[in-house]
BAVO-767273 format. One record per residue (C-alpha): residue number from 0; x, y, z. Coordinates in steps of 0.25 Angstrom, whole numbers, plus 5000, padded with zeros to 4 digits. Example, Ala and Ser with C-alpha at 12.3 -4.5 7.8 and 13.67 -1.06 7.14 Angstrom:
<atoms>
@n: 0, east: 5049, north: 4982, up: 5031;
@n: 1, east: 5055, north: 4996, up: 5029;
</atoms>
This chain:
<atoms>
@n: 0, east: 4776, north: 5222, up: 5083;
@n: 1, east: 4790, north: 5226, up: 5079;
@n: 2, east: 4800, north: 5214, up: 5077;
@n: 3, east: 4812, north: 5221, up: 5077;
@n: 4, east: 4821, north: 5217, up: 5090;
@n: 5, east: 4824, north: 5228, up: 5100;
@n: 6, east: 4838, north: 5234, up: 5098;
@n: 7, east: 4847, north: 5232, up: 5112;
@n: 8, east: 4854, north: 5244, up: 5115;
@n: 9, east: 4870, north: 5244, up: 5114;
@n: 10, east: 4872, north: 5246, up: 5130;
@n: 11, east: 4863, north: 5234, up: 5132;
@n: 12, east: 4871, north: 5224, up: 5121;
@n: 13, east: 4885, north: 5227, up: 5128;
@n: 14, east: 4879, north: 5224, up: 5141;
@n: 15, east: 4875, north: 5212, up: 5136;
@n: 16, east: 4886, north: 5208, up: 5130;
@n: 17, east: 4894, north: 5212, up: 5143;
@n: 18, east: 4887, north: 5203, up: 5150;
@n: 19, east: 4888, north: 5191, up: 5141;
@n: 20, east: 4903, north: 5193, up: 5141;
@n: 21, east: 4903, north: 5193, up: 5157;
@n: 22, east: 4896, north: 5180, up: 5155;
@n: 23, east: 4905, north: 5174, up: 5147;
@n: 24, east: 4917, north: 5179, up: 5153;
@n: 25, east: 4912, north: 5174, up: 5167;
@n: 26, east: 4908, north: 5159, up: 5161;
@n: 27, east: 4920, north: 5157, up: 5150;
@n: 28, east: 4931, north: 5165, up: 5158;
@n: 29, east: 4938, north: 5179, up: 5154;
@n: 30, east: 4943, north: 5180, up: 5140;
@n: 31, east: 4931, north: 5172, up: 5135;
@n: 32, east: 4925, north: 5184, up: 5126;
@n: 33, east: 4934, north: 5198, up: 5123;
@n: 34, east: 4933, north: 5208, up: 5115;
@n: 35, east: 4941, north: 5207, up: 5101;
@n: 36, east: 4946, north: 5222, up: 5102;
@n: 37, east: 4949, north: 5227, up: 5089;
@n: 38, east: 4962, north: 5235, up: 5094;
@n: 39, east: 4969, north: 5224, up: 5103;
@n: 40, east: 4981, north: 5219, up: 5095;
@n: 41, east: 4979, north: 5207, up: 5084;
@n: 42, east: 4988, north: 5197, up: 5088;
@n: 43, east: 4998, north: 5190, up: 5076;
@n: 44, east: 4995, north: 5177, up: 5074;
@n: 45, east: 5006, north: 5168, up: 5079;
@n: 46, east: 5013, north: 5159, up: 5069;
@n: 47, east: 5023, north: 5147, up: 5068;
@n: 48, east: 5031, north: 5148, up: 5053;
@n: 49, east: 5028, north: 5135, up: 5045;
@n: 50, east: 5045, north: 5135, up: 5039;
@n: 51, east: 5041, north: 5139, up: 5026;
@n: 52, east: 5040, north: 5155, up: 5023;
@n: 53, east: 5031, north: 5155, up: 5012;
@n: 54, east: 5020, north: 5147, up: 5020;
@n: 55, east: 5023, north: 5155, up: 5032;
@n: 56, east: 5020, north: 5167, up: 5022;
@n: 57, east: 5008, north: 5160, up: 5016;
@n: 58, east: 5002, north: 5160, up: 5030;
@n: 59, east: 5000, north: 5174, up: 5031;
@n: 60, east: 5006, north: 5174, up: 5044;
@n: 61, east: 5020, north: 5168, up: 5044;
@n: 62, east: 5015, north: 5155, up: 5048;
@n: 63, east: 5006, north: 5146, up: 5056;
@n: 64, east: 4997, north: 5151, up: 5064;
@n: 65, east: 4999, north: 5149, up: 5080;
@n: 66, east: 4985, north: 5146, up: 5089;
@n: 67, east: 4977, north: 5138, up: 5076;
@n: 68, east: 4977, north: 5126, up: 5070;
@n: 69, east: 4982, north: 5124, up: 5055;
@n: 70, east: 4981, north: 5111, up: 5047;
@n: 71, east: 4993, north: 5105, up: 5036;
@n: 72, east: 4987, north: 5097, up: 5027;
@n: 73, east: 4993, north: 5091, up: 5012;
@n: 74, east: 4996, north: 5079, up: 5007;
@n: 75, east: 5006, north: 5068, up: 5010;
@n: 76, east: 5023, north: 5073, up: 5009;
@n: 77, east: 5017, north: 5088, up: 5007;
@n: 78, east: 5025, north: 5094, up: 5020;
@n: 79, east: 5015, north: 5097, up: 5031;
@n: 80, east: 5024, north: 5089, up: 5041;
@n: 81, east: 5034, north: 5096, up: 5036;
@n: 82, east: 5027, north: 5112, up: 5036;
@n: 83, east: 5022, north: 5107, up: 5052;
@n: 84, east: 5037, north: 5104, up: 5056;
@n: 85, east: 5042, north: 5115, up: 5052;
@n: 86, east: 5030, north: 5125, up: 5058;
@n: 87, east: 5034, north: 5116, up: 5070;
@n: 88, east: 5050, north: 5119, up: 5070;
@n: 89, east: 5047, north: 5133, up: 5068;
@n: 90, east: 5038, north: 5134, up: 5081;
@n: 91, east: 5049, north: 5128, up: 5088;
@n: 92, east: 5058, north: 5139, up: 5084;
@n: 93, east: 5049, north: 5148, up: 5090;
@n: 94, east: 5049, north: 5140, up: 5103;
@n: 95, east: 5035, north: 5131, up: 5102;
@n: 96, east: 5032, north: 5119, up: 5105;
@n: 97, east: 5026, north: 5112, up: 5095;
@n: 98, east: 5019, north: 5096, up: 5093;
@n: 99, east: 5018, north: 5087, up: 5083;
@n: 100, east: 5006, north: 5076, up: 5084;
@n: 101, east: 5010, north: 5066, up: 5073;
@n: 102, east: 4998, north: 5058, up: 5072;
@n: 103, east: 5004, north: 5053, up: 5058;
@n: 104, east: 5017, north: 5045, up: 5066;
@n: 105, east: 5025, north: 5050, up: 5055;
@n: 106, east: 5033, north: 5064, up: 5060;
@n: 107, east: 5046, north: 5063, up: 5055;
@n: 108, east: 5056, north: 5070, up: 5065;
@n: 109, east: 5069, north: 5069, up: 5059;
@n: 110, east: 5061, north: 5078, up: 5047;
@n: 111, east: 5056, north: 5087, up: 5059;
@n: 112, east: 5069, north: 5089, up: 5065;
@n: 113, east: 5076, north: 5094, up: 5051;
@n: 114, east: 5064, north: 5103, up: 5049;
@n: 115, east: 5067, north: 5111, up: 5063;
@n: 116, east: 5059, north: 5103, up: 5072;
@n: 117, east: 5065, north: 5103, up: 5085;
@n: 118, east: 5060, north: 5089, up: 5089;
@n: 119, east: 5065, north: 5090, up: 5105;
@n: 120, east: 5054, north: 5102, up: 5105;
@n: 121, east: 5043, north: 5094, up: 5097;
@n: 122, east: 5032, north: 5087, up: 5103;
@n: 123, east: 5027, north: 5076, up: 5094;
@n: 124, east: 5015, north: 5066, up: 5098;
@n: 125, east: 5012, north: 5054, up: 5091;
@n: 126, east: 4996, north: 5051, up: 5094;
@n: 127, east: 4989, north: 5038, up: 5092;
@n: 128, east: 4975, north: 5044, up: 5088;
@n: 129, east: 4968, north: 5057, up: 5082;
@n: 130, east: 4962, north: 5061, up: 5097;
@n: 131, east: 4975, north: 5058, up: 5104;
@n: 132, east: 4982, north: 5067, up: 5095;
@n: 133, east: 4974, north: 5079, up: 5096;
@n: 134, east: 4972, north: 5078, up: 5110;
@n: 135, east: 4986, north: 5079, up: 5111;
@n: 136, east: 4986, north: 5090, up: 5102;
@n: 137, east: 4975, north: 5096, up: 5111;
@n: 138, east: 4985, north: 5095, up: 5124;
@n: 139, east: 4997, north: 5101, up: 5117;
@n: 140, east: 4988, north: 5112, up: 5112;
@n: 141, east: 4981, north: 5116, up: 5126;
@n: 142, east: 4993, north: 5115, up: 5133;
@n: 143, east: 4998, north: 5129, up: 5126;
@n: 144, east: 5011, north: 5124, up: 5126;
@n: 145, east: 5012, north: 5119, up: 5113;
@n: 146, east: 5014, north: 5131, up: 5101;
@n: 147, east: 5013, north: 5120, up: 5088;
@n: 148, east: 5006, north: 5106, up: 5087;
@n: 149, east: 5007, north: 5098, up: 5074;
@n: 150, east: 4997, north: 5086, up: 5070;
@n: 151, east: 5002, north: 5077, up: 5059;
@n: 152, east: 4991, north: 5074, up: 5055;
@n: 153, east: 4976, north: 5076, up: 5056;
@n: 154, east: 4974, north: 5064, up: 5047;
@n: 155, east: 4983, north: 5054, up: 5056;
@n: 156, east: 4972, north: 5059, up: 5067;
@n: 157, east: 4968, north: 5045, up: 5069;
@n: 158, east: 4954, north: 5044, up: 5078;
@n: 159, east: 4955, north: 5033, up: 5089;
@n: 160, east: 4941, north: 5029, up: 5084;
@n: 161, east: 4949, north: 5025, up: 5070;
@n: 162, east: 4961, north: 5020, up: 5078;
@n: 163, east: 4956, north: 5011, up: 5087;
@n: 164, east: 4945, north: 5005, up: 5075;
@n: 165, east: 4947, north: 4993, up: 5064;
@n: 166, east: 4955, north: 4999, up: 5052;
@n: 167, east: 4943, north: 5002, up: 5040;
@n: 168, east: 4933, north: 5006, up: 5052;
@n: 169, east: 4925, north: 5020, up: 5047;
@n: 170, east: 4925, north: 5031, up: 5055;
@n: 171, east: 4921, north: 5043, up: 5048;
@n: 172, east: 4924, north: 5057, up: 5052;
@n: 173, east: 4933, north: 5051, up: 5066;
@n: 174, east: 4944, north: 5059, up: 5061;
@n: 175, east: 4935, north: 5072, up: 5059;
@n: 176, east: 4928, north: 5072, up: 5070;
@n: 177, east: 4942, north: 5072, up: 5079;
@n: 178, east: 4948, north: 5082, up: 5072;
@n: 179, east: 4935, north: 5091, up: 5075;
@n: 180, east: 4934, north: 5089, up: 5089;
@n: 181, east: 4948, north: 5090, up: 5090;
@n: 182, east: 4950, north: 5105, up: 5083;
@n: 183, east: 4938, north: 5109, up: 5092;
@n: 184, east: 4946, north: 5107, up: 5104;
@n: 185, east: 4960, north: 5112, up: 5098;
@n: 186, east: 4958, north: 5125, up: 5093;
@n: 187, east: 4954, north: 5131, up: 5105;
@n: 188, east: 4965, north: 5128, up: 5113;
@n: 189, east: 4975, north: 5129, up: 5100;
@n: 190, east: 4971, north: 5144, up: 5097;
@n: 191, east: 4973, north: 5145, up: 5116;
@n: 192, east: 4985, north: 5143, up: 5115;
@n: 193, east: 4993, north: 5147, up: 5102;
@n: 194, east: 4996, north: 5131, up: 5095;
@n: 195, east: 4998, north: 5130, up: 5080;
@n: 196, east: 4992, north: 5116, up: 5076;
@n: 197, east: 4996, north: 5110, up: 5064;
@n: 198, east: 4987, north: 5099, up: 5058;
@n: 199, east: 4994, north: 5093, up: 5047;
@n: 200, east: 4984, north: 5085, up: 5039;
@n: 201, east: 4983, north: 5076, up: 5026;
@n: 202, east: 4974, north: 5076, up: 5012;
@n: 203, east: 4964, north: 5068, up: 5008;
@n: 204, east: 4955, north: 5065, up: 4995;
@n: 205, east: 4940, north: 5067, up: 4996;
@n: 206, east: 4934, north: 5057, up: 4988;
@n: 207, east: 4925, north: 5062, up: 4976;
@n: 208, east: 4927, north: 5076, up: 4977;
@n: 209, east: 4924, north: 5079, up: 4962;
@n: 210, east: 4927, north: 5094, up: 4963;
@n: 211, east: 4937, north: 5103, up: 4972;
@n: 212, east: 4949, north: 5096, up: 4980;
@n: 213, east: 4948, north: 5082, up: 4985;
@n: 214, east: 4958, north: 5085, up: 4995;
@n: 215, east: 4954, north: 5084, up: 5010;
@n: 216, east: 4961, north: 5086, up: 5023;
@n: 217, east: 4959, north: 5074, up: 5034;
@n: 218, east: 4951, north: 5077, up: 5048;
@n: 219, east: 4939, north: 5084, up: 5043;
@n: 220, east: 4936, north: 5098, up: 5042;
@n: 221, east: 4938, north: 5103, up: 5056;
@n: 222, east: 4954, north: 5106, up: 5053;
@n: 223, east: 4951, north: 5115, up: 5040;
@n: 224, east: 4940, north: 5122, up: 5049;
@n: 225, east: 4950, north: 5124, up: 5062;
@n: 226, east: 4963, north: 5126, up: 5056;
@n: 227, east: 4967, north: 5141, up: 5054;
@n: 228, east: 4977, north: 5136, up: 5044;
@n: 229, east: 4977, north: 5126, up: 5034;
@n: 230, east: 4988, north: 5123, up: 5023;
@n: 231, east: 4989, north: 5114, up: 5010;
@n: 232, east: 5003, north: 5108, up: 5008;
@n: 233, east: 5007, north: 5101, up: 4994;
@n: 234, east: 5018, north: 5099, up: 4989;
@n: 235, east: 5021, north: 5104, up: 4975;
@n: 236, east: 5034, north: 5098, up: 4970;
@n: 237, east: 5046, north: 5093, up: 4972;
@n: 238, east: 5060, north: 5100, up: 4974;
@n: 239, east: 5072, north: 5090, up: 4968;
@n: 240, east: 5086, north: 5091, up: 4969;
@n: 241, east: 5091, north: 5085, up: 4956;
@n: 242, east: 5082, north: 5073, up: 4957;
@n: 243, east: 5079, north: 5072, up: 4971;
@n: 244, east: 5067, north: 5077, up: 4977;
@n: 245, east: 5072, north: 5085, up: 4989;
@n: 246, east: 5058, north: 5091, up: 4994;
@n: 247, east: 5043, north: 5096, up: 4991;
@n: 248, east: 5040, north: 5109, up: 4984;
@n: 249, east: 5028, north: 5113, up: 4994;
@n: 250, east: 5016, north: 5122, up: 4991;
@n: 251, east: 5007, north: 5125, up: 5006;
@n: 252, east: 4994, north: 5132, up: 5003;
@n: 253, east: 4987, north: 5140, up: 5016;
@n: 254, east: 4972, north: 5134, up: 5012;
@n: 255, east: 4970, north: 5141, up: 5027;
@n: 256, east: 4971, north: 5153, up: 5035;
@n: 257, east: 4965, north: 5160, up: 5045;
@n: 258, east: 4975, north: 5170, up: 5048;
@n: 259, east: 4980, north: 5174, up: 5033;
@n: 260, east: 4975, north: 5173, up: 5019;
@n: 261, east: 4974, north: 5159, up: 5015;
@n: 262, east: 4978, north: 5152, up: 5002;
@n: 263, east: 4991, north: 5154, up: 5002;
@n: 264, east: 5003, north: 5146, up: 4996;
@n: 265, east: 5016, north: 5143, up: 5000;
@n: 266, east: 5026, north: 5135, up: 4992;
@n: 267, east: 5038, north: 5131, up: 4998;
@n: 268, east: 5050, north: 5118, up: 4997;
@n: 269, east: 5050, north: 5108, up: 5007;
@n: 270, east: 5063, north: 5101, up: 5006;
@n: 271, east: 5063, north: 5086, up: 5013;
@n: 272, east: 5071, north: 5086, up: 5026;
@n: 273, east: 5071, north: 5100, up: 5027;
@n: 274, east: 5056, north: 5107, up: 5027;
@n: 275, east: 5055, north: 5118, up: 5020;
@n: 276, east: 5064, north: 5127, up: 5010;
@n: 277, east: 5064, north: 5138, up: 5018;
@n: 278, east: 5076, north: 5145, up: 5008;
@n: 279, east: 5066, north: 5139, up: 4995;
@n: 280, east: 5056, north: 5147, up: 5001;
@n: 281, east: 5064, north: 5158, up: 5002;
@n: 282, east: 5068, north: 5158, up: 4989;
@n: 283, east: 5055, north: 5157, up: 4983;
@n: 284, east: 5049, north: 5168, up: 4993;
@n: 285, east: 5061, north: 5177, up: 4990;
@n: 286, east: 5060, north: 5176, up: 4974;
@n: 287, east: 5042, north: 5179, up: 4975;
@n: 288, east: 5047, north: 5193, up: 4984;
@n: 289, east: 5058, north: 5196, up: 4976;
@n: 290, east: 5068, north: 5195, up: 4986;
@n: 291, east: 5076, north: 5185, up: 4979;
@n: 292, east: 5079, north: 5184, up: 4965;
@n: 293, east: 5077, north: 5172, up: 4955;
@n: 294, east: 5081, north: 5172, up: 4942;
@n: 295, east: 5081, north: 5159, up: 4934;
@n: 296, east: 5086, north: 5149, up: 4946;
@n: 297, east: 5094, north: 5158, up: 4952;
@n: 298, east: 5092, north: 5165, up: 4967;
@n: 299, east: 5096, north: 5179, up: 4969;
@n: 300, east: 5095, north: 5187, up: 4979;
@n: 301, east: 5101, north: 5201, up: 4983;
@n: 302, east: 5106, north: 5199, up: 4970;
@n: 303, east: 5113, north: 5188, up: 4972;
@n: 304, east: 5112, north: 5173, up: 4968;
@n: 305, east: 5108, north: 5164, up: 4979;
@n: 306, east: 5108, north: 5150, up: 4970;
@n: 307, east: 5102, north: 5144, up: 4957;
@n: 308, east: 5091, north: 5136, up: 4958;
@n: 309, east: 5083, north: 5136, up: 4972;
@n: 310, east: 5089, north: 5125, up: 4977;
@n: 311, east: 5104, north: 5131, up: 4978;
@n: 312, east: 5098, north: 5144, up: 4983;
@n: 313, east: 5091, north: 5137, up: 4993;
@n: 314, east: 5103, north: 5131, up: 4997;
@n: 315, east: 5110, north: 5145, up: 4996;
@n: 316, east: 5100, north: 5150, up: 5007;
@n: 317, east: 5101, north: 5139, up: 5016;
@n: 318, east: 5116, north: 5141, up: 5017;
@n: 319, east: 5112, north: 5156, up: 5019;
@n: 320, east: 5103, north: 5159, up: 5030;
@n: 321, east: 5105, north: 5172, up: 5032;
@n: 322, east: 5103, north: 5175, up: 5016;
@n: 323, east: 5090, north: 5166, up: 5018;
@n: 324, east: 5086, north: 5172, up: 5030;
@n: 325, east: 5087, north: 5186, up: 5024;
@n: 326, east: 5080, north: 5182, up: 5011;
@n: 327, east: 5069, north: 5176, up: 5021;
@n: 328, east: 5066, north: 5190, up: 5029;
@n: 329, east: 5066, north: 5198, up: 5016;
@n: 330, east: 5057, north: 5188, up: 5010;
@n: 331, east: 5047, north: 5189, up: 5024;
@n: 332, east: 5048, north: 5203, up: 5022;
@n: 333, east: 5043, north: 5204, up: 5009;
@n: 334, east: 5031, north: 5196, up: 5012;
@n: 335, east: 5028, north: 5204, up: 5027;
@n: 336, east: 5032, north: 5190, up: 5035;
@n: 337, east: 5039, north: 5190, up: 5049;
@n: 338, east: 5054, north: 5191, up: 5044;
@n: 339, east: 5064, north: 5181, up: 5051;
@n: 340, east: 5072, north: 5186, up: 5063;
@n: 341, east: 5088, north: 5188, up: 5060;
@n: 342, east: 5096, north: 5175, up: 5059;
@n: 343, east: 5106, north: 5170, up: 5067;
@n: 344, east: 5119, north: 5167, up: 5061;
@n: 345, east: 5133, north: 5170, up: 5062;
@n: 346, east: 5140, north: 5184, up: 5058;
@n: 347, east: 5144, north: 5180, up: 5046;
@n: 348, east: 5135, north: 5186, up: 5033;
@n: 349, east: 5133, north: 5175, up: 5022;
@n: 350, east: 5131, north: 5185, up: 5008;
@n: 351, east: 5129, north: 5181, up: 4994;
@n: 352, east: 5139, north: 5182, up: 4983;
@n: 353, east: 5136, north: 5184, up: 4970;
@n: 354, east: 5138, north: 5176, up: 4958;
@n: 355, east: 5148, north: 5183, up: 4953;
@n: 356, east: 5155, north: 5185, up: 4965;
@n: 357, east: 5155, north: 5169, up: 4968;
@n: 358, east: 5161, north: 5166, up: 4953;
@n: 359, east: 5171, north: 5176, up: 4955;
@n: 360, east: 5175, north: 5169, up: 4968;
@n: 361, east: 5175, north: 5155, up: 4963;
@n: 362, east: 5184, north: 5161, up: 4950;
@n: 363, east: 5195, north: 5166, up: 4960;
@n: 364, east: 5194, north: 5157, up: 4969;
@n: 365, east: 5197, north: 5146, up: 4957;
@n: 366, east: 5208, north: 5154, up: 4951;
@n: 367, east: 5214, north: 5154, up: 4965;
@n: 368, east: 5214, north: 5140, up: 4965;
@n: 369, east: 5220, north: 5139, up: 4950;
@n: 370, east: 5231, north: 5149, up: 4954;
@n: 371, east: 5236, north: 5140, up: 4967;
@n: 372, east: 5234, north: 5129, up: 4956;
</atoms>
């Protein structure tokens, strides 16, 4: 008896699958199955900009990607408000409507305002529970109307079980089993209709974890599973002026990514009352392509000086738009990113002097004034 099955001819297997497609169409709607055909166009991945170039960079794509879901996550005063407010004030310029669900009662929106956050345009919720929160995330996100939704944060995602129990009562894996359910229903409906959503989450030690890291994220495993992008923020350092500590030197590390290589690393300043050092970045993105110079503390470029020190030729750039603006494309260039359309700004041409060309100035313009003397 021969055991080998017999083999269906080609004709017979498409008609077979013609039918099971009509099937499906005809019970799931039109649209249900296709064809992927390998000449159609492959559409760019749409992205928001986070504010800081070298993490737009680090990304692979220029930024965070539209139609998934991305987590935030690093411990306490890192800056993951602050990276959310600014992807927020950046989708604004681009005309999106963007929310913030602040489960943690905390969003500070004087600091959002001087980061670009048009608060007039911003819808921000302030839920009691975990469920209420994500339902309203749910709504914003099946409406299609909404391009951006922030939640600050999954570890404030308080269950109504936990909420309407005594204080000490156990109830393991409450928080876990809603974010699970909850990712089940949203992606769907996130990847429908084109919504970036941001879930900005907190650390926590596991306890006798003798090898590898102790550190772990709150809400379970479902979010490291659904998110298509994942980034670790620390801060590294602090940036003084004389003795006062006036921001964070930041370090962001793409752990995640499923549109671009992961592993990635950004380091960037991220200043108190302002976000982030958009000319520091500059700065330190111009010196690695070699399009501005460094020697000892001093900034050149074009061959001439810009400041000593990064702090006065930061300053120096944010005086100079057009100079920074011009130092920006040329950098995005080098490294084959989306260059910045032209500025708007008056007629007037701001240029560099040189060194020599200042003292000179300064000399006449002080024997002049001994002369009148």
């Amino acid at each position: 008896m021969d055991d080998k099955k017999a083999v269906v001819p080609a004709s017979e297997k498409a008609k077979a699958l013609a039918a099971a497609l009509a099937q499906i169409e005809k019970q799931f709607g039109k649209g249900s199955v296709m064809r992927m055909d390998a000449n159609a166009p492959i559409e760019d991945v749409q992205v928001v900009s986070t504010g800081s170039l070298g993490l737009d960079i680090a990304l692979g794509v220029g930024g965070l990607p539209r139609g998934r879901v991305v987590e935030i996550y690093g411990p306490e005063s890192s800056g993951k408000t602050t990276l959310t407010l600014q992807t927020i004030a950046e989708m604004q310029k681009l005309g999106g409507t963007c929310a913030f669900i602040d489960a943690e009662h905390a969003l500070d929106v004087g600091y959002a305002q001087k980061l670009g956050v048009n608060l007039h345009e911003l819808l921000i919720s302030q839920p009691d529970t975990g469920e209420q929160a994500l339902e309203i995330c749910d709504a914003l996100v099946r409406s299609g109307s909404v391009d951006l939704v922030v939640i600050d944060s999954v570890a404030a995602l308080t269950p109504r079980a936990e909420i309407e129990g005594d204080m000490g009562d156990s109830l393991p894996g409450l928080q876990a089993r809603l974010m699970s359910q909850a990712l089940r229903k949203l992606t769907g409906s996130i990847n429908r209709t084109n919504t970036l959503v941001i879930f900005i989450n907190q650390i926590r030690m596991k306890i006798g974890v003798m090898f590898g890291s102790p550190e772990t994220t709150t809400g379970g495993n479902a979010l490291k599973f659904y998110a298509s992008v994942r980034l670790d923020i620390r801060r590294t350092g602090s940036i003084k002026s004389g003795d006062e500590v006036i921001g964070n030197e930041t370090k962001v590390k793409v752990v995640k990514n499923k549109i671009a290589p992961p592993f990635k690393e950004a380091h960037f300043d991220i200043l108190y009352g302002a976000g982030t050092s958009r000319e520091g970045e500059i700065l330190d993105l111009g010196v690695e392509a070699k399009i501005v110079e460094k020697s000892g503390s001093w900034y050149s470029y074009n061959g001439e000086r810009v400041g000593q020190g990064k702090d006065n030729a930061r300053i120096f750039l944010q005086e100079r738009p057009e100079l920074a603006w011009e130092i920006e494309n040329k950098v995005r260039e080098s490294l084959g990113v989306r260059v910045l359309p032209p500025l708007a700004v008056d007629s007037t041409v701001v240029k560099l002097k040189s060194v020599d060309k200042a003292d000179k100035a300064d000399k006449a313009d002080k024997g002049d004034k001994a002369d009148a003397a």
